[in-house]
C-alpha positions, 0 to 999 in steps of 0.5 A: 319024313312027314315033318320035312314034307310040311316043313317044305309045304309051308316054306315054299307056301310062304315064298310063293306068297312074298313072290306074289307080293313083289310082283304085284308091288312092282306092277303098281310101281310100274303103273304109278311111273307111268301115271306120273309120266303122263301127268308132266307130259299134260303139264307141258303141254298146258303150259304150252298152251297157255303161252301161245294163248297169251301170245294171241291175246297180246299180238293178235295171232298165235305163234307160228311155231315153239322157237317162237314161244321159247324165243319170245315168251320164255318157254324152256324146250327140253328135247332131250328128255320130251318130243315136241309137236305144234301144229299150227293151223293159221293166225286165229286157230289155236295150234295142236300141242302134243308133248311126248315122254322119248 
């Protein structure tokens, strides 16, 4: 009898282990989706960015909207996968650019 109580003891020791192990692997694999998420969303908006500047610096005004940079300076606008916000505050202030995961 004492044989199957550390039997059990030991089994249910090892499996609390390997549950343990797989939470904590799945939280960092939740955490390093979401870092990468951030990540393309930052290299959106700078790609944004650095169209409106060259916008600027070949027409003297920045664009007044995305459709102008997709329109005019090739930008690809995926609005199924991303929210876009540009806001432009007038010919000679840089626009706000937030690029956001749905």
């Amino acid at each position: 009898m004492r044989k199957l109580i550390k039997s059990l003891d030991s089994q249910t020791l090892v499996t609390v282990i390997i549950l343990v192990i797989i939470i904590l692997v799945s939280f960092q694999s939740i955490d390093s989706i979401s870092s990468q998420t951030q990540d393309r969303s930052s290299a959106i908006e700078s790609v944004i960015f650095k169209a409106a500047v060259q916008c600027y610096a070949l027409e003297g005004s920045y664009p007044p909207n995305l459709e102008y940079l997709s329109d005019n300076y090739g930008i690809i606008i995926d609005e199924d996968q991303y929210f876009y916000f540009y806001e432009s505050k007038g010919a000679n202030l840089s626009p706000k650019i937030e690029v956001i995961k749905r």
